[in-house]
N, CA and C atoms as an extended XYZ file, in Angstrom:
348
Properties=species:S:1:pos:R:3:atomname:S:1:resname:S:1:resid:I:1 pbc="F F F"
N         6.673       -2.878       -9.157 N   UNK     1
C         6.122       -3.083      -10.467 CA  UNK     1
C         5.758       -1.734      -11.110 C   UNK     1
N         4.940       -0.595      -10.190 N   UNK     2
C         4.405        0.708      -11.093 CA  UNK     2
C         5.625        1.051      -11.304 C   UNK     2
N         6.976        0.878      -10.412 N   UNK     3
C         8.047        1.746      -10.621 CA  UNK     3
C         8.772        1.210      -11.886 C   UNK     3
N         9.041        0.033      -11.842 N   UNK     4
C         9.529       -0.602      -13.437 CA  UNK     4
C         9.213       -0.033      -14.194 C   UNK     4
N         7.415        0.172      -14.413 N   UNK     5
C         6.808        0.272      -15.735 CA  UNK     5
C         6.679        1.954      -16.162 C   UNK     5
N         6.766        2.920      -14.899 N   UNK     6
C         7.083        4.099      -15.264 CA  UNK     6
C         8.464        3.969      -15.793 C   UNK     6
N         9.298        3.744      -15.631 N   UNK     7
C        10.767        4.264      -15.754 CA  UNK     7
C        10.580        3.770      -16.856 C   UNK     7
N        10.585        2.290      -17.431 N   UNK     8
C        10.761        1.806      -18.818 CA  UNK     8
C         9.621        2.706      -19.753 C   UNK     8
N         8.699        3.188      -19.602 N   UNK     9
C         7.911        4.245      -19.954 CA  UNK     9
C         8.819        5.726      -20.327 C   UNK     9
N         9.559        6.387      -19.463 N   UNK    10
C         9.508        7.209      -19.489 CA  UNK    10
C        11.102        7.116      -20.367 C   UNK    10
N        11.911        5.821      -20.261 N   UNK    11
C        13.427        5.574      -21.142 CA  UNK    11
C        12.337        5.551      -22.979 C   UNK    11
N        11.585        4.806      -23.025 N   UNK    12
C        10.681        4.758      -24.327 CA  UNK    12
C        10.268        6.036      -24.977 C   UNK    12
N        10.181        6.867      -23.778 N   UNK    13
C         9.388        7.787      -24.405 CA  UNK    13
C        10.338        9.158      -24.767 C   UNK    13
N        11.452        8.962      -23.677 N   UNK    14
C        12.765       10.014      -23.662 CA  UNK    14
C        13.688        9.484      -25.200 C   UNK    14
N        13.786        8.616      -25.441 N   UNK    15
C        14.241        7.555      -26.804 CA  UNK    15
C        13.816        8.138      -28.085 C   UNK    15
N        12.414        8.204      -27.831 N   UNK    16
C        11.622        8.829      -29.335 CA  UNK    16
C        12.069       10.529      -29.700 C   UNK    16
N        11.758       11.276      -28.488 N   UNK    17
C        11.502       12.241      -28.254 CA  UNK    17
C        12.871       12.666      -28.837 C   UNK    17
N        13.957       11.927      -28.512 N   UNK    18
C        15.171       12.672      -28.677 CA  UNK    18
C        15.719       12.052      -29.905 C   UNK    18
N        15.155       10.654      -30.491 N   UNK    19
C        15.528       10.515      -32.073 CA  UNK    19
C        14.700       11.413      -32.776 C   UNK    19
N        14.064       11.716      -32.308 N   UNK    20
C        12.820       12.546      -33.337 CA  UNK    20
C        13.550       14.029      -33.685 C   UNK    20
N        13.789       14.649      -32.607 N   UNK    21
C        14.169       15.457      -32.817 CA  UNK    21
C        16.192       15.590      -32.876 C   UNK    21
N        16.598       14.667      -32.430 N   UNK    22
C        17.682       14.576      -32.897 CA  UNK    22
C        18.660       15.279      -31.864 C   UNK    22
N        18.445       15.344      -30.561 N   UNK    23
C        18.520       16.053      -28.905 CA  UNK    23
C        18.931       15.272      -28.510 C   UNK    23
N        20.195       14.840      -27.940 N   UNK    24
C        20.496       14.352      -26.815 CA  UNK    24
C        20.610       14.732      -25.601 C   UNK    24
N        20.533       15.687      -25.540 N   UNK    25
C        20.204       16.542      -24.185 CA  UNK    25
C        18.745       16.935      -24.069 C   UNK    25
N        18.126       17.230      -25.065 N   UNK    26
C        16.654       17.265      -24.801 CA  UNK    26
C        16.187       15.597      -24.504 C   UNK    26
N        17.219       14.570      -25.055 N   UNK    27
C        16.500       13.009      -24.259 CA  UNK    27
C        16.829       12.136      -22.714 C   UNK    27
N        18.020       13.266      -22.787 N   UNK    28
C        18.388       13.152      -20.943 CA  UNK    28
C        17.332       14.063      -20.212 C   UNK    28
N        16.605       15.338      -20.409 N   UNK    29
C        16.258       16.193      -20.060 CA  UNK    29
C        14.421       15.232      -19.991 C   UNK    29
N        14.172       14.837      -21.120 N   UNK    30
C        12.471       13.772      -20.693 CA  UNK    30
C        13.184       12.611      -19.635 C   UNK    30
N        13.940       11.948      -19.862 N   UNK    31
C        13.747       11.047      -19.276 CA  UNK    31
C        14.591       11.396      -17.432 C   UNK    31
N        15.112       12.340      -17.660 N   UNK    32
C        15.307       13.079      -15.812 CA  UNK    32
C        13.865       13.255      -15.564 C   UNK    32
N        12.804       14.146      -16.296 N   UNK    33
C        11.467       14.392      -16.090 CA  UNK    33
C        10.761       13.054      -15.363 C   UNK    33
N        10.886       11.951      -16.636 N   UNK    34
C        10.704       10.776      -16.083 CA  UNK    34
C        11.174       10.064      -14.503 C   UNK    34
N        12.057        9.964      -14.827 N   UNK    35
C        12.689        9.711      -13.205 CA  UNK    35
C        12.316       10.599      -12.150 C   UNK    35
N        11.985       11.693      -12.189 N   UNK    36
C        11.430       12.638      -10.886 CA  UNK    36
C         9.740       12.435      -10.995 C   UNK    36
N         9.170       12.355      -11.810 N   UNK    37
C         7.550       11.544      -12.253 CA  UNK    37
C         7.478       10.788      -10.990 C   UNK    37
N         8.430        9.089      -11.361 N   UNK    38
C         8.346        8.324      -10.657 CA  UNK    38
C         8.623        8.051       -9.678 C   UNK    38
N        10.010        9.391       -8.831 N   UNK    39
C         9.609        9.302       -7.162 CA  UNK    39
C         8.617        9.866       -7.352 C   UNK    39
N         8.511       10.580       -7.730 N   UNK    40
C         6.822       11.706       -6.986 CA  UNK    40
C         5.383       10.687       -6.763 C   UNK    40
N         5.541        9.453       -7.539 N   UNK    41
C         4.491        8.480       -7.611 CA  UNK    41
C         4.643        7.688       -6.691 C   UNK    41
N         5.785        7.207       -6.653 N   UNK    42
C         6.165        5.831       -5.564 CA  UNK    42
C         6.932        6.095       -4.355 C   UNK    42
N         7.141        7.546       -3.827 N   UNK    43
C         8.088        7.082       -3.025 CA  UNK    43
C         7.538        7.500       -1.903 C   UNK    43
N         6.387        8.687       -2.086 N   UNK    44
C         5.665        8.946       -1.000 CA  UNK    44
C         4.116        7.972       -0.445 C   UNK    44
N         4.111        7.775        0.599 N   UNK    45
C         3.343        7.149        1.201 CA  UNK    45
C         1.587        7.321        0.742 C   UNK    45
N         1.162        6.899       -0.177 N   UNK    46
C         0.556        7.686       -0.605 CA  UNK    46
C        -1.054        6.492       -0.428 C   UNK    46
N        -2.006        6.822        0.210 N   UNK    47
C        -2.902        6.069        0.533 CA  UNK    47
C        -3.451        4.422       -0.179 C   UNK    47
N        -3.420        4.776       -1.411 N   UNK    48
C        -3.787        3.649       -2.687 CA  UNK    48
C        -2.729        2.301       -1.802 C   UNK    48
N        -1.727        2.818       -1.632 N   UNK    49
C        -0.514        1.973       -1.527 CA  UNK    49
C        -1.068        0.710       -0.172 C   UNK    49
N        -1.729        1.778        0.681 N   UNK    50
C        -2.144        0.923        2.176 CA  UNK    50
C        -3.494        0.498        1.969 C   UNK    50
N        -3.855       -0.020        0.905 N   UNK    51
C        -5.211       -0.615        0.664 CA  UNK    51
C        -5.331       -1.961        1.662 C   UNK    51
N        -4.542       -2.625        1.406 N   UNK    52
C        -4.292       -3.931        2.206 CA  UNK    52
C        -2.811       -3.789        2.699 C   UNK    52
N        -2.903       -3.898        3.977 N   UNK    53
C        -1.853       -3.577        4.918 CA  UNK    53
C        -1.588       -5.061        5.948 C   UNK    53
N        -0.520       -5.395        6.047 N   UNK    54
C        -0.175       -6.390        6.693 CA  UNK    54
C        -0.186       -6.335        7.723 C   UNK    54
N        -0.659       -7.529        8.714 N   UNK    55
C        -0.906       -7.144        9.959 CA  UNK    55
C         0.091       -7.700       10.488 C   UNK    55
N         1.184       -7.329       11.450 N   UNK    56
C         2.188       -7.276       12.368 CA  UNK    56
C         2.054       -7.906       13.633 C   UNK    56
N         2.802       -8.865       14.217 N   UNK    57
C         2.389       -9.460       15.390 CA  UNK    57
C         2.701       -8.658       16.683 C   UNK    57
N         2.304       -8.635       17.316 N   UNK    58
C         2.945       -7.611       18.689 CA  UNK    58
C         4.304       -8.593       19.198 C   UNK    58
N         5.362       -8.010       19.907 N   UNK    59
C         6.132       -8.847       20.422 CA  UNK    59
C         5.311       -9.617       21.472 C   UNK    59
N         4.877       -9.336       22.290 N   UNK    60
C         4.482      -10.215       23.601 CA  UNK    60
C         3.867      -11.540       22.689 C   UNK    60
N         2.922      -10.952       21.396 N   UNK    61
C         1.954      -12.467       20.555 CA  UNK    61
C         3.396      -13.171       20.041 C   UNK    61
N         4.324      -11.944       19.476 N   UNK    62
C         5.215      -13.030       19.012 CA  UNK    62
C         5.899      -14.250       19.663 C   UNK    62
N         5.741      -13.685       20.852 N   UNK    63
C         6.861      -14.563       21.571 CA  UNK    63
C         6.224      -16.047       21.723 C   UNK    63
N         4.597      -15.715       21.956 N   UNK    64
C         3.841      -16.901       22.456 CA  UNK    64
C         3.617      -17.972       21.058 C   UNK    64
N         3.797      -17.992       19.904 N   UNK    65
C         4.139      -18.382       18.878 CA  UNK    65
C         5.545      -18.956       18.675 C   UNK    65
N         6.004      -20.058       18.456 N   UNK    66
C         7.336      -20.684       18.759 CA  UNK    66
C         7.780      -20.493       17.223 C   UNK    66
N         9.147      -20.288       16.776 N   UNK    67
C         9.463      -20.134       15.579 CA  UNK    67
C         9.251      -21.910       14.992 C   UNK    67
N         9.500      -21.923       13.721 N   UNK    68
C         9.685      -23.238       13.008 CA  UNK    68
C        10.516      -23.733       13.173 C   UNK    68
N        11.346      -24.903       13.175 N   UNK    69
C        12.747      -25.849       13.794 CA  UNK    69
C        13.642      -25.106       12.277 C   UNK    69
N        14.252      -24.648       13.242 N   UNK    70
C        15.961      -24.501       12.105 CA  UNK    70
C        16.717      -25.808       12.299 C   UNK    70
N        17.354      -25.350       10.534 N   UNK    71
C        18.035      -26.205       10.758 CA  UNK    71
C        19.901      -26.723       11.076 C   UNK    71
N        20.048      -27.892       11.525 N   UNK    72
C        21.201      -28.362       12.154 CA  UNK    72
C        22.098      -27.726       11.814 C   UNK    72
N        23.185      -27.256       12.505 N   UNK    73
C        24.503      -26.129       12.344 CA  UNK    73
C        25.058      -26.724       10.614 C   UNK    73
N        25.175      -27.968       10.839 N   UNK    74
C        25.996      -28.874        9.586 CA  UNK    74
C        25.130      -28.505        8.527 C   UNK    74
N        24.155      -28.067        7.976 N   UNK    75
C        23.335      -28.111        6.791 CA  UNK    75
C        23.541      -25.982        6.771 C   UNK    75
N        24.483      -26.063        5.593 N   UNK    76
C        24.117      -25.230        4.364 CA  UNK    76
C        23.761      -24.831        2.992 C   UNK    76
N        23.231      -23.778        3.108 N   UNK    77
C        22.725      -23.758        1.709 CA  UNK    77
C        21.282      -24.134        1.462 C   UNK    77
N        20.580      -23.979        0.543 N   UNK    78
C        19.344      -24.236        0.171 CA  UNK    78
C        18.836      -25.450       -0.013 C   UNK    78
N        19.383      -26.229       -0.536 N   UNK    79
C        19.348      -27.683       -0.988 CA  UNK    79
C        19.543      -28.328        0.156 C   UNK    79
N        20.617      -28.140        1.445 N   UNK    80
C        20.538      -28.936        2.478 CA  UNK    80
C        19.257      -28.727        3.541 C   UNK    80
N        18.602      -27.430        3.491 N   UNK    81
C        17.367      -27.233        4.039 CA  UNK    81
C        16.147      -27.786        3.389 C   UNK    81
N        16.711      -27.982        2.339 N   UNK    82
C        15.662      -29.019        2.101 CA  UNK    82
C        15.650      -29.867        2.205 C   UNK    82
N        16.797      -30.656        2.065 N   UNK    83
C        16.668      -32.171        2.681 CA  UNK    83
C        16.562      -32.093        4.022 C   UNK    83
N        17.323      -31.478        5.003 N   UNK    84
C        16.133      -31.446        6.126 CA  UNK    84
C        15.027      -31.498        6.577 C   UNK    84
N        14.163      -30.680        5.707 N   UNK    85
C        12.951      -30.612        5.585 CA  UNK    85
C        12.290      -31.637        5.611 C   UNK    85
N        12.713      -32.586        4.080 N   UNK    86
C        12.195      -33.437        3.812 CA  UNK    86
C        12.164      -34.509        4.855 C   UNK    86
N        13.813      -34.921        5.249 N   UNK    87
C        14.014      -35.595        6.517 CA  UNK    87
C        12.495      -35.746        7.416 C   UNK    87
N        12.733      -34.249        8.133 N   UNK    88
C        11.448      -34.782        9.088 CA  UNK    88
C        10.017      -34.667        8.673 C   UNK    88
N         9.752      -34.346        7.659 N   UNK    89
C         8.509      -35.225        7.058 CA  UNK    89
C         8.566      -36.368        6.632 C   UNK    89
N         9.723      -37.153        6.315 N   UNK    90
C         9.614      -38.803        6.383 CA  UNK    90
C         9.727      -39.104        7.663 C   UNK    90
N        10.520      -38.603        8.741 N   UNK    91
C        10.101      -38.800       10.095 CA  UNK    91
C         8.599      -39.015       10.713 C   UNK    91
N         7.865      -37.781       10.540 N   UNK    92
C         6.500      -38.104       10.675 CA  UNK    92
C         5.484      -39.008       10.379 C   UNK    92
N         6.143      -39.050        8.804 N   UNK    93
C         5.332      -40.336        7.943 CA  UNK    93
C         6.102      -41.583        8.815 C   UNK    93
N         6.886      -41.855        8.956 N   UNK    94
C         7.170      -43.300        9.727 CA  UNK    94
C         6.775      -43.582       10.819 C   UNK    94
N         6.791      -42.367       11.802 N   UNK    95
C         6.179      -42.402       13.205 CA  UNK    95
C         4.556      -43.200       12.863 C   UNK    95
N         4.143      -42.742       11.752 N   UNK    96
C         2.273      -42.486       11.441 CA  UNK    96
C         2.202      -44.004       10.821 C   UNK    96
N         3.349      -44.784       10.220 N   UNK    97
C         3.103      -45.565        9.776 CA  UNK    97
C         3.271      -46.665       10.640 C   UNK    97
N         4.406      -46.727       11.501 N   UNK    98
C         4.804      -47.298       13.031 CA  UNK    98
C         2.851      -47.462       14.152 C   UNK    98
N         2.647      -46.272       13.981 N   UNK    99
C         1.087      -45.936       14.828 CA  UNK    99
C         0.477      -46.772       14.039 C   UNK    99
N        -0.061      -47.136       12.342 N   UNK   100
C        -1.020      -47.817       12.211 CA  UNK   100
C        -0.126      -49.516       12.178 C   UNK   100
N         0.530      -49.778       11.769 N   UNK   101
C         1.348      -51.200       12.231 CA  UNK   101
C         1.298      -51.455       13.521 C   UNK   101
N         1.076      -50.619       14.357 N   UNK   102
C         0.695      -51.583       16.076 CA  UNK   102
C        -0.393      -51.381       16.145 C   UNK   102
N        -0.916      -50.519       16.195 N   UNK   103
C        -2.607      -50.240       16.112 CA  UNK   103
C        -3.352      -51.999       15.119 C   UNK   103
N        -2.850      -52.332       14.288 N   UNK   104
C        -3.058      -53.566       13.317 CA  UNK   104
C        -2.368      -55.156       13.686 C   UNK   104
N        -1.110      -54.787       14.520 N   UNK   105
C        -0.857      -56.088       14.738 CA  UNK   105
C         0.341      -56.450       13.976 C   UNK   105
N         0.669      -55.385       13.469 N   UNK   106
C         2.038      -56.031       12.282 CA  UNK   106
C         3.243      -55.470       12.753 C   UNK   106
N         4.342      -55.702       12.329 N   UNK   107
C         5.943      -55.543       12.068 CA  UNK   107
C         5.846      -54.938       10.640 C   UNK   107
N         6.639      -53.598       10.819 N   UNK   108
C         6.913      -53.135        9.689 CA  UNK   108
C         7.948      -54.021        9.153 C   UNK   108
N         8.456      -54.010        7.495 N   UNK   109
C         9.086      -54.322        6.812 CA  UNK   109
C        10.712      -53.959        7.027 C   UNK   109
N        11.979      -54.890        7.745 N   UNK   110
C        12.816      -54.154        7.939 CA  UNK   110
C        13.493      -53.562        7.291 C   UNK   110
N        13.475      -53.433        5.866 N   UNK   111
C        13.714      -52.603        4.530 CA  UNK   111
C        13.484      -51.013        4.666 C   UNK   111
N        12.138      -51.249        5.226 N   UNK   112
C        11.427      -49.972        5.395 CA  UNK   112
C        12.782      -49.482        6.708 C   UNK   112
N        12.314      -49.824        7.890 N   UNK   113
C        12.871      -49.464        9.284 CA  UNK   113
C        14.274      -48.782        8.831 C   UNK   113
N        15.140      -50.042        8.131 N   UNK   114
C        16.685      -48.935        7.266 CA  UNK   114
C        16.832      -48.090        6.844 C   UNK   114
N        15.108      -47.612        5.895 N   UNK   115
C        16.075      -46.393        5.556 CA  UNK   115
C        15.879      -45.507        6.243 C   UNK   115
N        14.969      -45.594        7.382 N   UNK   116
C        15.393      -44.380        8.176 CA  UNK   116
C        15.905      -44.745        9.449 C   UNK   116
């Protein structure tokens, strides 16, 4: 984001500078200025930047942490991960709804049972 807003800063300001005076080489010459500004701002490590720093898992923690279920070889693309997704959260919800129907004494609806 600072880097966007320098550069579009410094194309704005190289723009004027060189209609004004009527330089096209004096408006390549601000806005190179510009562009070396903004590594000098962003590219070095520069404390402000590590205010809040992300904390990193160690491998050994990572390992003891199981990843999230990927999904099935057959599902690509974005849209099929989501219906996956969705999949086994209606899975869950049926399991939960199965648990309070015996817990109560009832037969689910076999309407229901079809569609999944």
């Amino acid at each position: 984001m600072l880097m966007q807003l320098l550069l579009v800063a410094s194309a704005v300001a190289a723009f004027v500078v060189g209609y004004a005076v009527a330089d096209f080489q004096l408006m390549l010459l601000v806005y190179a200025g510009g562009v070396v500004l903004t590594a000098l701002v962003t590219v070095p490590n520069w404390p402000f930047f590590n205010r809040h720093p992300l904390k990193w898992l160690e491998a050994a923690e990572a390992d003891r942490h199981p990843r999230p279920p990927q999904p099935p070889a057959s599902a690509t693309g974005e849209l099929s991960w989501k219906a996956y997704l969705l999949y086994e959260e209606l899975k869950i919800v049926w399991h939960a709804l199965r648990k309070v129907a015996k817990h109560q004494g009832r037969h689910l609806a076999p309407s229901i049972h079809a569609l999944l």
